[in-house]
C-alpha positions in Angstrom: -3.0 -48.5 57.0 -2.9 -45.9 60.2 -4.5 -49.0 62.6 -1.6 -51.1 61.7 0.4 -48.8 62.5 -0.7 -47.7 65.8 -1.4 -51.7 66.6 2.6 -52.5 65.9 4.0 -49.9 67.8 1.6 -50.5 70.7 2.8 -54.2 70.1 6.7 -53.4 70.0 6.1 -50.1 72.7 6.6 -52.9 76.1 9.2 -55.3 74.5 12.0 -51.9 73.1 11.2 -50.2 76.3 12.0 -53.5 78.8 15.0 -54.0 77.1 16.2 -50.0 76.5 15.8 -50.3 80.6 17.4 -53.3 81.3 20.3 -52.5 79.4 20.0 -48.6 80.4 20.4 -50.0 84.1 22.8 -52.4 83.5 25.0 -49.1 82.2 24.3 -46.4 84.4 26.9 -47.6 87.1 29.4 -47.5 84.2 28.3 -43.9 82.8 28.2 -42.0 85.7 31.3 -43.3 88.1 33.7 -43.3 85.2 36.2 -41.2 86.9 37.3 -44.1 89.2 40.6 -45.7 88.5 40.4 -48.8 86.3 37.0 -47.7 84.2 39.1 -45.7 81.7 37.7 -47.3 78.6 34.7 -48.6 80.1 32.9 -44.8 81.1 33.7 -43.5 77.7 32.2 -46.9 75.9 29.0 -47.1 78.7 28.6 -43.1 77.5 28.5 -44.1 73.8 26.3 -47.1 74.2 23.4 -45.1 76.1 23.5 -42.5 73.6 23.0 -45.1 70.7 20.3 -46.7 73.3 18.3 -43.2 73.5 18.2 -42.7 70.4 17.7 -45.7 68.5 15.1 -46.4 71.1 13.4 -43.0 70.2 13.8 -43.6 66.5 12.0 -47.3 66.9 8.6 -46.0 68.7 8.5 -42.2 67.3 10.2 -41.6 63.6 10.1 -45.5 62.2 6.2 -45.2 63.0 6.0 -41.8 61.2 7.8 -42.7 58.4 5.8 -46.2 57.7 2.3 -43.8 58.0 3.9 -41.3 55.5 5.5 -43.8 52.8 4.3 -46.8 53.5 1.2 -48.7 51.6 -1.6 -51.4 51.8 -0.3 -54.9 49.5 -2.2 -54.8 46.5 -4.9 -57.1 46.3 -4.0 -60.6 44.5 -5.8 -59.9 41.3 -4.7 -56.4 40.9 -0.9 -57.4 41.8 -1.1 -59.8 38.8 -2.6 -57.6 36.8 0.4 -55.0 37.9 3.0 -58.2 37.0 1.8 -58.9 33.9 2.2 -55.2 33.0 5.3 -55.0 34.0 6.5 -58.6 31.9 4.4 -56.5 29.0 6.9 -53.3 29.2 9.7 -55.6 29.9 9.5 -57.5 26.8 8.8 -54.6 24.3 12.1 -53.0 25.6 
């Protein structure tokens, strides 16, 4: 299960950081000359946006990893999962 893991978040580490950066740039005029006249609403909103950016982009390649080594686990094998289906239609049916 730990290979997966570390094969999809090398596999998502390029394509969440491209676009955290493009968008980071694309806000960072915004965030930091706010206090000009006319970018009232739009400082505040850029601020907002690159926090959510930061962190969701920290949660995707750091905790969301962590989390699927710690709770997640392999798919059953087809036999066994049938087996596991029939038990559960078995308990189901003498409730």
């Amino acid at each position: 299960n730990s290979p997966f893991v570390v094969q999809g978040t090398r596999e998502r580490l390029v394509p969440i950081l491209m676009t955290a950066l493009a968008t980071g740039l694309a806000l960072l005029p915004l965030a930091l000359r706010g206090d000009r006249p006319g970018y009232e609403i739009e400082h505040p909103m850029s601020v907002v946006i690159l926090g959510g950016l930061l962190s969701s982009t920290a949660m995707n390649l750091v905790l969301l990893p962590s989390l699927y080594l710690r709770w997640g686990h392999a798919p059953l094998p087809a036999d066994e999962a049938d087996e596991a289906d029939e038990a559960d239609e078995a308990s189901e049916a003498t409730r």
